[in-house]
BAFI-30269 format. One record per residue: x, y, z of N, C-alpha, C in turn. Coordinates in steps of 0.05 Angstrom, whole numbers. Example, Ala and Ser with C-alpha at 12.3 -4.5 7.8 and 13.67 -1.06 7.14 Angstrom:
[atom [264 -114 156] [246 -90 156] [264 -66 156]]
[atom [257 -45 142] [273 -21 143] [258 1 157]]
***
This chain:
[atom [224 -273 99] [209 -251 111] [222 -243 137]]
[atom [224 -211 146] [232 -208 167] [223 -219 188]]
[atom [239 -213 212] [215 -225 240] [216 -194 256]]
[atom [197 -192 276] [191 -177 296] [209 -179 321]]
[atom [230 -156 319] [245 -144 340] [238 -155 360]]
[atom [246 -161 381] [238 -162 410] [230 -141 429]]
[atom [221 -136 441] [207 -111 456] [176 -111 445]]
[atom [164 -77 465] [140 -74 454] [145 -54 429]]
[atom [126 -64 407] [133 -39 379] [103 -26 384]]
[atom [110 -7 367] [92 24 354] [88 20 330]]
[atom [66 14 325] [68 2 292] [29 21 279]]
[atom [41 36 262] [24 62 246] [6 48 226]]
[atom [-9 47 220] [-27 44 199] [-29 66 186]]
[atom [-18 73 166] [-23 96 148] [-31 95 112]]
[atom [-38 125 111] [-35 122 84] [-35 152 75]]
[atom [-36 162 54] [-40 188 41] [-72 198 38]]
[atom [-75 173 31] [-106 181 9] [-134 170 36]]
[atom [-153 182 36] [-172 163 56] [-192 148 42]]
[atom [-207 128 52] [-225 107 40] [-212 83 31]]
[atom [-194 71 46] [-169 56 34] [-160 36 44]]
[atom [-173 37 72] [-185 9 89] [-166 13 117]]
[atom [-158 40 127] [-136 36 146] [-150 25 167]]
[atom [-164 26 171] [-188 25 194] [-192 -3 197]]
[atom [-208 -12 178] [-215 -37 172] [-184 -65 178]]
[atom [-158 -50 164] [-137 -66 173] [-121 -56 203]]
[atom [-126 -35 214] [-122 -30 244] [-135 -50 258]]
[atom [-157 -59 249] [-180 -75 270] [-170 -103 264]]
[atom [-173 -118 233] [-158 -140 229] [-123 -142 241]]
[atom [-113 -131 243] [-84 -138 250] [-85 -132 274]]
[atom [-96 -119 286] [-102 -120 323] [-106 -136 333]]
[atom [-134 -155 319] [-145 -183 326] [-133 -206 320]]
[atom [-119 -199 301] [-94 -222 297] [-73 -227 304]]
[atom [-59 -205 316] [-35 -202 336] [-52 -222 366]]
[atom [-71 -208 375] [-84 -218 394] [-86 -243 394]]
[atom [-101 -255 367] [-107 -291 367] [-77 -296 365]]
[atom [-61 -282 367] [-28 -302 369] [-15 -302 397]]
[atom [-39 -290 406] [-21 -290 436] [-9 -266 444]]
[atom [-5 -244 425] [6 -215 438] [-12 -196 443]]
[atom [-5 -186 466] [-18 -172 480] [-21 -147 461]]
[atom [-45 -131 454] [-44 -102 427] [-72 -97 444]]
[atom [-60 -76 434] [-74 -36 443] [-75 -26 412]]
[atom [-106 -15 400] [-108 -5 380] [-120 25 391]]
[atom [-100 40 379] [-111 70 386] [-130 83 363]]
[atom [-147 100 362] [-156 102 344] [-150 139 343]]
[atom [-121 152 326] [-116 177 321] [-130 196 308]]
[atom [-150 184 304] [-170 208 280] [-194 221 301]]
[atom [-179 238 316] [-200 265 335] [-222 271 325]]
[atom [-239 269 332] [-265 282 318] [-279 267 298]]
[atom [-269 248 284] [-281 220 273] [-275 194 270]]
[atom [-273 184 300] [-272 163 305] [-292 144 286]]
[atom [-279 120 285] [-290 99 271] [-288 72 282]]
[atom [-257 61 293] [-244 37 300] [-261 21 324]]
[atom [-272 41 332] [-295 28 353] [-318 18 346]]
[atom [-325 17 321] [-352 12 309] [-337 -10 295]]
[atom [-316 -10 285] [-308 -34 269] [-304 -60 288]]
[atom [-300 -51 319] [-292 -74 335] [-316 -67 355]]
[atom [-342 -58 350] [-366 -69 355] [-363 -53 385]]
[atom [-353 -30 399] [-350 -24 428] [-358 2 426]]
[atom [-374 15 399] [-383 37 406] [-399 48 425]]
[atom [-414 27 436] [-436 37 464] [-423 38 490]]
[atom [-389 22 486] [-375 12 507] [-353 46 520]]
[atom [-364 59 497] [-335 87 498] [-339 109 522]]
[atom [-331 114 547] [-339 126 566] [-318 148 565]]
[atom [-292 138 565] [-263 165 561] [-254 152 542]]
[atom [-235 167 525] [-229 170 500] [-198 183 508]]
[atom [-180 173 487] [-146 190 479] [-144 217 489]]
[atom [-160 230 484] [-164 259 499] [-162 265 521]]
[atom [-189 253 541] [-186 252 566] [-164 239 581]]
[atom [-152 219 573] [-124 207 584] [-105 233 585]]
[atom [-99 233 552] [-79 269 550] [-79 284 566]]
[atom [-100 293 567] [-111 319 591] [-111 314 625]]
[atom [-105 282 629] [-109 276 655] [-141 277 668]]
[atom [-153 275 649] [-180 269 657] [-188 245 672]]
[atom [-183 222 667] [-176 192 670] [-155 187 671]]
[atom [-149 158 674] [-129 147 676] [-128 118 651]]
[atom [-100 113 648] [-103 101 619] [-120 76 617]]
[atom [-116 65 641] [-136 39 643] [-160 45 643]]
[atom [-171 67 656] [-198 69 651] [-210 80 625]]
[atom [-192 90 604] [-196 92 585] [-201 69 562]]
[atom [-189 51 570] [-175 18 552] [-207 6 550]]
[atom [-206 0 533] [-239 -20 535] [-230 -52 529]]
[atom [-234 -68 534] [-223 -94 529] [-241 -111 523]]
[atom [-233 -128 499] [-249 -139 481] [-261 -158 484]]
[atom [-283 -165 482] [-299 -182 499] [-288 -207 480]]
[atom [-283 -211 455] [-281 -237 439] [-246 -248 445]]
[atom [-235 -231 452] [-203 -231 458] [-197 -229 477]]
[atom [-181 -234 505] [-169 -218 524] [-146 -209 519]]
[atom [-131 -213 507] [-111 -201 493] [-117 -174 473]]
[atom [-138 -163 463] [-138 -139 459] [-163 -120 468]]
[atom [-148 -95 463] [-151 -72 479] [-156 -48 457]]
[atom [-185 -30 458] [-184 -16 449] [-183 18 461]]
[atom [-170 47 450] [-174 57 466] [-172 81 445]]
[atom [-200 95 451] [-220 103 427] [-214 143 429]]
[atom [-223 144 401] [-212 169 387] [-230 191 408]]
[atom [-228 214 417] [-260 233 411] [-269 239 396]]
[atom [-293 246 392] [-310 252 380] [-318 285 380]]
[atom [-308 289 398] [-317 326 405] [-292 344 407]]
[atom [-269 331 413] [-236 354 424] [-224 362 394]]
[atom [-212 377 397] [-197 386 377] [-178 380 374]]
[atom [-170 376 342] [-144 355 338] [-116 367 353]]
[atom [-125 397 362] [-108 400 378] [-97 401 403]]
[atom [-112 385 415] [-107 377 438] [-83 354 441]]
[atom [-67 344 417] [-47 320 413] [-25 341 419]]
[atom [-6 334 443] [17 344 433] [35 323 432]]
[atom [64 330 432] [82 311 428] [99 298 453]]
[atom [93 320 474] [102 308 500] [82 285 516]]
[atom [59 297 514] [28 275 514] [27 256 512]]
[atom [27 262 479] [30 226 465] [47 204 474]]
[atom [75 223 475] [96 201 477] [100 191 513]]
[atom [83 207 524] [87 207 556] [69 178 560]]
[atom [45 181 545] [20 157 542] [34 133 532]]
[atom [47 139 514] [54 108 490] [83 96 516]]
[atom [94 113 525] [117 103 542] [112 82 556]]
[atom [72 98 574] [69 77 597] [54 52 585]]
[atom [46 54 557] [30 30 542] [49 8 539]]
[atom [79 24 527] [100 1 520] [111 -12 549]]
[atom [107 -11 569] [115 -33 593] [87 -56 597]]
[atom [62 -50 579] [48 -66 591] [41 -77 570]]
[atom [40 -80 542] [28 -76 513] [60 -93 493]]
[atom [54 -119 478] [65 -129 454] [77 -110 431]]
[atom [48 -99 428] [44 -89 403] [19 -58 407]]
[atom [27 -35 401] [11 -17 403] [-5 -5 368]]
[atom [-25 -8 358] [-29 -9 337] [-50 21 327]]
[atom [-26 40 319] [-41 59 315] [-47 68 288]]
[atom [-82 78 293] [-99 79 269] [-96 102 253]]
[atom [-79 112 240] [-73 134 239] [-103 152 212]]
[atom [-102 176 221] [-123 193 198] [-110 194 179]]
[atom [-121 199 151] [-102 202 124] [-95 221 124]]
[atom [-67 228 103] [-60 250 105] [-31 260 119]]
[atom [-26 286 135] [-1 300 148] [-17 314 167]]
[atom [-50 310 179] [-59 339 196] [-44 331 221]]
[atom [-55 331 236] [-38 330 270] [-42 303 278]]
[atom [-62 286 271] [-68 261 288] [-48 237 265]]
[atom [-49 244 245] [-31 231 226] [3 236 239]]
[atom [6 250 240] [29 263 249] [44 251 273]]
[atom [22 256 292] [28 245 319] [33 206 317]]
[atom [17 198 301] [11 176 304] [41 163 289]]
[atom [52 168 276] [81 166 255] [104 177 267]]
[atom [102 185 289] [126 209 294] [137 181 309]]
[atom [125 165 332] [134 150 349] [130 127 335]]
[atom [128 116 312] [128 85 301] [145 75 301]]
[atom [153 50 313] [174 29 295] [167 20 278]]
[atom [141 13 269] [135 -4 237] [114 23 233]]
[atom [116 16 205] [90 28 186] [82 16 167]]
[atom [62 11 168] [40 -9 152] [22 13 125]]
[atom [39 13 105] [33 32 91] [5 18 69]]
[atom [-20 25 74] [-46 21 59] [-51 32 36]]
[atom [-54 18 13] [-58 31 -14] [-79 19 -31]]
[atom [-98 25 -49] [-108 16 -74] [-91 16 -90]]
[atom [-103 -2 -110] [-87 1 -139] [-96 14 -153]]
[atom [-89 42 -146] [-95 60 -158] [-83 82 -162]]
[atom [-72 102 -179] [-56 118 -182] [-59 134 -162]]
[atom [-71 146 -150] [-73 169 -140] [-69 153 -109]]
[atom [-73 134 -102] [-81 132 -84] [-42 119 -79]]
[atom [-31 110 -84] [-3 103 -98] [21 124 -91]]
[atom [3 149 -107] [19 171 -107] [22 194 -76]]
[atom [5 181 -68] [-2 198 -43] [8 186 -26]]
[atom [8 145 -26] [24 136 -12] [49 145 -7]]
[atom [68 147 -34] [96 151 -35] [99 177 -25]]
[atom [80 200 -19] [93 216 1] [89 210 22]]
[atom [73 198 37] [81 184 61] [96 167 69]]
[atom [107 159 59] [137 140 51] [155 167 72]]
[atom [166 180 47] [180 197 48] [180 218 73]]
[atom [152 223 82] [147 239 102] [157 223 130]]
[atom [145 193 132] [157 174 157] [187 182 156]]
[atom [201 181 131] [230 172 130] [246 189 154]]
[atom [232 211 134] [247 239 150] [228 257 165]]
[atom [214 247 190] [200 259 203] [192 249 227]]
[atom [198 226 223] [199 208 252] [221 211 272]]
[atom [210 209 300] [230 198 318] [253 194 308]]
[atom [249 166 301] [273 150 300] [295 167 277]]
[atom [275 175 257] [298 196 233] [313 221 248]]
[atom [293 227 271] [314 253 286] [338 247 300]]
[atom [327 228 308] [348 214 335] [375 202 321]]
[atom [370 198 296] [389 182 275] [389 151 286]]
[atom [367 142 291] [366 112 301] [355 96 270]]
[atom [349 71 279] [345 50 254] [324 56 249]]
[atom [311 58 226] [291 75 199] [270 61 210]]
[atom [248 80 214] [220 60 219] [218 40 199]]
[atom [210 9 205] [205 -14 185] [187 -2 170]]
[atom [174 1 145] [159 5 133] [153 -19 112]]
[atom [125 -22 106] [125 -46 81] [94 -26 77]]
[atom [77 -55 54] [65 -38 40] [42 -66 44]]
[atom [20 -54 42] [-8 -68 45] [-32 -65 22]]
[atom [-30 -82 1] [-51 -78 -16] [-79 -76 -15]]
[atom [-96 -66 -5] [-129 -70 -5] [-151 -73 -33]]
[atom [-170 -77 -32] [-190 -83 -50] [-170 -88 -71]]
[atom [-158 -114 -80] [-143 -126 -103] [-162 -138 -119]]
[atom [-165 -134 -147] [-184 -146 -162] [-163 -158 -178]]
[atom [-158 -189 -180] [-147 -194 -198] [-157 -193 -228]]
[atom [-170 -199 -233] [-191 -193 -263] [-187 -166 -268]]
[atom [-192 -146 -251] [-187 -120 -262] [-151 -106 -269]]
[atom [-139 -131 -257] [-117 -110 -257] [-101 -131 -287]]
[atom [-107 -162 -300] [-102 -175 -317] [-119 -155 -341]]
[atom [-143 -136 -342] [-152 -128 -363] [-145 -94 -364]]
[atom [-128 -85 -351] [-102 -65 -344] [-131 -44 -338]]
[atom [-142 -48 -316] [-167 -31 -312] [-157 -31 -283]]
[atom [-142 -24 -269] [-136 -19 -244] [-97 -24 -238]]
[atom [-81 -8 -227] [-59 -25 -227] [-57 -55 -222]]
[atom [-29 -59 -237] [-26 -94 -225] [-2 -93 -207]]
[atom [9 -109 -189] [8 -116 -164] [46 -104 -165]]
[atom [48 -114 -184] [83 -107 -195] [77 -76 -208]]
[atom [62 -65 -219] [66 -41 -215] [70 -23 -185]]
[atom [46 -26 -173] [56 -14 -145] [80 -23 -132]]
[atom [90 -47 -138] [112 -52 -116] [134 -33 -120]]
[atom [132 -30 -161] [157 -14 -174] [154 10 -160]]
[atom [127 28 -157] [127 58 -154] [135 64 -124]]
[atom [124 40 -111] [131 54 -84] [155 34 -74]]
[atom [167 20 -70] [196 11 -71] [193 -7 -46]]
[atom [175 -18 -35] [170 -36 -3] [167 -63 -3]]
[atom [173 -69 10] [169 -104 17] [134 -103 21]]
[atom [133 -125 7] [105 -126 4] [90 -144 25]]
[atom [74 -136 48] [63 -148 63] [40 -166 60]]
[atom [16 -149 53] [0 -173 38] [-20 -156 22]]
[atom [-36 -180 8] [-49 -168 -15] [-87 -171 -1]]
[atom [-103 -159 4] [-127 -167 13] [-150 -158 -7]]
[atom [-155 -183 -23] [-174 -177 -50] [-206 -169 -38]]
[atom [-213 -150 -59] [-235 -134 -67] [-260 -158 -52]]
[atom [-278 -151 -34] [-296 -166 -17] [-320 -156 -11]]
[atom [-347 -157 -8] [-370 -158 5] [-373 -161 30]]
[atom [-358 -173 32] [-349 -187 66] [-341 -159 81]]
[atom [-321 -145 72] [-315 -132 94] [-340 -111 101]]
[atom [-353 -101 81] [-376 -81 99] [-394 -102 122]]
[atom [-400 -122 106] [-409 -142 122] [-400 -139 157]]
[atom [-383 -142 153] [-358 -152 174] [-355 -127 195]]
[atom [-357 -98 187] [-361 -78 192] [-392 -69 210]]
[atom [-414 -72 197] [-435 -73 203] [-450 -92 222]]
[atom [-427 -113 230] [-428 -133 254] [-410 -125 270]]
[atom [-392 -104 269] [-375 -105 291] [-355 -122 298]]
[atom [-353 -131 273] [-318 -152 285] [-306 -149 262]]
[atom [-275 -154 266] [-250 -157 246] [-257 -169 228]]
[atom [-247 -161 208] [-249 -180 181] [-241 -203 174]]
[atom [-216 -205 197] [-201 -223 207] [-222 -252 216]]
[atom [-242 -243 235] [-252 -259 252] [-279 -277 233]]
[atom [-272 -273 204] [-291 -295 187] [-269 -312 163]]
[atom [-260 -327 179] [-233 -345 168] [-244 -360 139]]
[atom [-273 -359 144] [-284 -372 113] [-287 -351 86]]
[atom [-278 -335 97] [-270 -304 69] [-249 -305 62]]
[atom [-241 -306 32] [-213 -299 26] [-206 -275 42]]
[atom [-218 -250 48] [-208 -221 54] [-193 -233 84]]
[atom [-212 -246 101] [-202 -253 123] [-177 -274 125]]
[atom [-184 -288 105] [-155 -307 108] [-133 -290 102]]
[atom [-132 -273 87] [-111 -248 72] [-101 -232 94]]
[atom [-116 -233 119] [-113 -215 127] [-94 -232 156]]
[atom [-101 -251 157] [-89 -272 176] [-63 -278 173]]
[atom [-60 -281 141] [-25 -284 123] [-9 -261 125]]
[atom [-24 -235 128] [-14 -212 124] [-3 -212 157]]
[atom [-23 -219 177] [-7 -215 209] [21 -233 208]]
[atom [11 -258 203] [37 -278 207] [61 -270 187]]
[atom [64 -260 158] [83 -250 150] [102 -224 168]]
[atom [80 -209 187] [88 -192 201] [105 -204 221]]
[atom [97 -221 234] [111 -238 248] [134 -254 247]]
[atom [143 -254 218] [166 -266 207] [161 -299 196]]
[atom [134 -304 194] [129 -330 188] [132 -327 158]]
[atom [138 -348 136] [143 -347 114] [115 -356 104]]
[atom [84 -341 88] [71 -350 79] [68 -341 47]]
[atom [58 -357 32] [51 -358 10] [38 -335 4]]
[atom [27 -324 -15] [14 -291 -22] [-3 -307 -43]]
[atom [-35 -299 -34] [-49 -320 -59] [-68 -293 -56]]
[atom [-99 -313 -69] [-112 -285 -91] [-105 -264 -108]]
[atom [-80 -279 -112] [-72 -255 -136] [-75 -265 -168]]
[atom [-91 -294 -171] [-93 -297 -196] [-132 -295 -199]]
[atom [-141 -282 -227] [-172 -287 -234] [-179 -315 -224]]
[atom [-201 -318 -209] [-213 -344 -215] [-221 -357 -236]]
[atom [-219 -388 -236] [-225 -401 -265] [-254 -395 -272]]
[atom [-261 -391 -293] [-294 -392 -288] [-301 -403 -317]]
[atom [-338 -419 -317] [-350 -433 -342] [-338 -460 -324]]
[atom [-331 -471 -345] [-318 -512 -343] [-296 -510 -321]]
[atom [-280 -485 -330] [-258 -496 -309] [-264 -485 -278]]
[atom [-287 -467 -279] [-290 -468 -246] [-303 -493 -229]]
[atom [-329 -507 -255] [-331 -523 -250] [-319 -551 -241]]
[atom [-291 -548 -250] [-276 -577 -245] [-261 -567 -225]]
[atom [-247 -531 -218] [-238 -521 -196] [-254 -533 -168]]
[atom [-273 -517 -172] [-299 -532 -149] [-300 -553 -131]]
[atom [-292 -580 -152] [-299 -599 -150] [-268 -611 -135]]
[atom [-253 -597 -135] [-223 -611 -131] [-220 -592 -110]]
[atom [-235 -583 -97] [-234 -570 -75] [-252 -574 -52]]
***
C-alpha cells in the first residue's frame, strides 16, 4: 500500500452521484486521521446545504462559516470550531444562506494556503457532481477519495469524476504529479452482491480502474451514528466503524487486511462461528 507524502495534503471526498456516504466518510476519516495524531481540518464545500456539522455533532456550535472567511468577514480561526472529543480536529462549516457563488478560485486557494502551514491533513467534503463547490473542492487536491455504491449508475458517474480530477485539477494544469486518486466502497452487501443483486467488488474495481481503499459494508449503525453526532468511526464495536478505521490506516500506508467482504455463515455454521469468537 502506498504511504502519505510528507507535507500538509488536500485530500477531496468526492463522487458523481449523491446519497453515497461522502459526508458520512468526510467525518469518519477526519476523526481518524485525528485519533492518529494528525492534525485535520474538515471543510464542508456544499454552500447552502451543509451537513458535516450535524454528522460531527457542532451544529449549534456554527457562528462563521467558509463564506464569511472568503469574504473577510472573520478570520480563519474564528471560523474553525474544534472538536470537543479530539483536539486534533477541526471543523469549518459550509453556509447555509451564500450563494455557491461566492467560491472563487483565488479565495479558496488564498484560505487552503494559510490552512496548509498549520493543518496535516485538510479534508474536503466535496457536493456531488461538477457545480462550483465540487469544483473548487478538486481543483486544489492532492488525494481524491473517490465514493461509490455498487451500483451502476452510481459507478458510472464515478468514472466521470475520475476523468474530470485527471484533467481539471491544479496539479493537471501545472503538469505536476496526478492527484492520488483511489476508490472507496460504501453500503457493501456481501449477500447481495454473491446473488448478483448489486455489483460485486471486482466488478467496480474493473470499471473504474483504482486502487482500492476500503470496502465499508451496508450498516444501521451509521444513521445511528449520524443522529448522535459522531463519526462512524468513533463506535469501534461496528463492522462499518472498524472498516472505516482500515480504510484511514491503509491511507496512511499501513498494510491492512480488507474483510467484510464475505456473506456471513448463518443456521449451524453461525452458530459454531459465534462460538469461536
Amino acid at each position: 500500500m502506498r504511504s502519505v507524502a510528507g507535507g500538509s495534503r488536500v485530500v477531496c471526498i468526492t463522487s458523481g452521484k449523491g446519497g453515497v456516504g461522502k459526508t458520512t466518510t468526510a467525518a469518519s476519516i477526519g476523526m481518524g486521521l485525528a485519533l492518529k495524531g494528525k492534525k485535520t481540518c474538515v471543510i464542508d464545500f456544499d454552500i447552502g446545504l451543509r451537513n458535516l456539522d450535524i454528522h460531527l455533532g457542532a451544529e449549534r456550535r456554527v457562528i462563521f462559516d467558509f463564506v464569511h472567511v472568503l469574504q473577510g468577514d472573520c478570520t480563519l480561526k474564528q471560523a474553525m470550531i474544534k472538536d470537543k472529543r479530539n483536539p486534533n480536529l477541526f471543523l469549518l462549516a459550509a453556509s447555509q444562506t451564500k450563494d455557491k457563488n461566492a467560491l472563487t478560485v483565488d479565495a479558496v486557494g488564498k484560505m487552503l494556503a494559510e490552512m496548509r502551514r498549520e493543518f496535516d491533513f485538510i479534508i474536503c467534503d466535496s457536493p456531488a457532481g461538477i457545480e462550483s463547490g465540487a469544483r473548487h473542492a478538486m481543483y486544489f487536491a492532492d488525494d481524491a477519495i473517490i465514493v461509490t455504491n455498487p451500483e451502476l449508475s452510481s459507478c458510472r458517474d464515478s468514472d466521470k469524476m475520475i476523468g474530470f480530477i485527471s484533467s481539471r485539477s491544479k496539479r493537471a494544469e501545472l503538469g505536476q504529479e496526478p492527484v492520488r486518486q483511489s476508490l472507496l466502497v460504501t453500503r457493501y452487501d456481501p449477500e447481495r452482491a454473491q446473488k448478483e443483486e448489486c455489483l460485486r467488488l471486482e466488478d467496480i474495481k474493473e470499471l473504474l480502474g483504482l486502487e482500492l481503499l476500503g470496502v465499508i459494508p451496508e450498516s444501521k449503525c451509521i444513521l445511528t451514528a449520524t443522529n448522535l453526532g459522531q463519526p462512524v468511526i468513533c463506535m469501534p464495536d461496528q463492522d462499518a466503524g472498524q472498516a472505516y478505521m482500515d480504510t484511514v490506516e491503509r491511507f496512511l500506508g499501513e498494510e491492512k487486511e480488507f474483510r467484510f467482504l464475505s456473506p456471513r455463515p448463518t443456521g449451524i455454521l453461525s452458530m459454531l462461528f459465534s462460538r469461536g469468537t
